[in-house]
Structures are given as structure tokens and as C-alpha cells.
N, C-alpha and C positions, 0 to 999 in steps of 0.2 A: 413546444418544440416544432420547428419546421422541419420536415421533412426531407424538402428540398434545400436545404440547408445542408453545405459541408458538413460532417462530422467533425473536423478539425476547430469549427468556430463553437460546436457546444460546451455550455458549462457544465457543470457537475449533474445539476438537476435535471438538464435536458438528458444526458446520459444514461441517467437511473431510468426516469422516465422510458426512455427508449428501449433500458435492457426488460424493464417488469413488463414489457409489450409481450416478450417472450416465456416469459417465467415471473410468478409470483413469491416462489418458495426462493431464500437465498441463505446462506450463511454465512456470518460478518465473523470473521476472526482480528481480535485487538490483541496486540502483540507488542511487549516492552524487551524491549534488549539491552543489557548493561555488561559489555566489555572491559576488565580488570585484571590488575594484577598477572597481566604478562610477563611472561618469564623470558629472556635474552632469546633471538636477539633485538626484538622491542621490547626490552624490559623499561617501565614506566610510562608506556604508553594505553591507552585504553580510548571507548566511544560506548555510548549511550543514542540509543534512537525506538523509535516507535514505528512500529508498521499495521495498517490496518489490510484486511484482506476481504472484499468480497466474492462470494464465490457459489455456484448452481449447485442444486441439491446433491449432484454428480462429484463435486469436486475441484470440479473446475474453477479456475480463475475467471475473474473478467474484469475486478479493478484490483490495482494494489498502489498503496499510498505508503510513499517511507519519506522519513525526513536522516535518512542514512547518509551516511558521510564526514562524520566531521568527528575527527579522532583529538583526542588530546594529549599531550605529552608534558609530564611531570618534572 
């Protein structure tokens, strides 16, 4: 990772990199979600997605990845 490098142009790896500058200790929370069986007035619609969270020994956030969005209708 360059440093003088926008943040906006790093990838994933330069990222991490950059955050364990600061902290070593993290905690990755993997998260599935499956939306079902709504009841009116979406009834028969639902969504499925995955979220991963990484996060400082604190709590805090610092990335979160979701493929959310995409609802299905029966």
C-alpha cells in the first residue's frame, strides 16, 4: 500500500493492511439472513443475504460487507 495513494483507489487488502497499522486484535462477525413468510401487506415476498462485519476489539465497526438487496416475490 502507498500511502500517498487516495484511499478511494485501495483494494480490500490495502485496507486491512492499513487498518491492522492500528490494531491487531479485530472481530469478524458472519451473518446469514433469510426473510420469509411475510404476512400482508407483502405477503409472499421475502430476501436472503449475507453480511460480514469487521469490527475493533471496542465494537466498533470499520468494514461491513452485505450482498442485501434483492427481494423475491412468490
Amino acid at each position: 500500500m502507498n500511502p500517498h495513494e487516495e484511499p478511494n483507489t485501495w483494494n480490500i487488502s490495502e485496507m486491512l493492511d492499513y487498518v491492522y497499522n492500528f490494531s491487531i486484535d479485530f472481530i469478524c462477525v458472519n451473518q446469514t439472513v433469510e426473510v420469509s413468510d411475510i404476512y400482508a401487506p407483502l405477503a409472499g415476498t421475502g430476501t436472503a443475504f449475507r453480511r460480514i462485519w469487521l469490527c475493533l476489539p471496542s465494537g466498533q465497526p470499520i468494514f461491513f460487507f452485505s450482498d442485501e438487496g434483492s427481494w423475491w416475490i412468490s
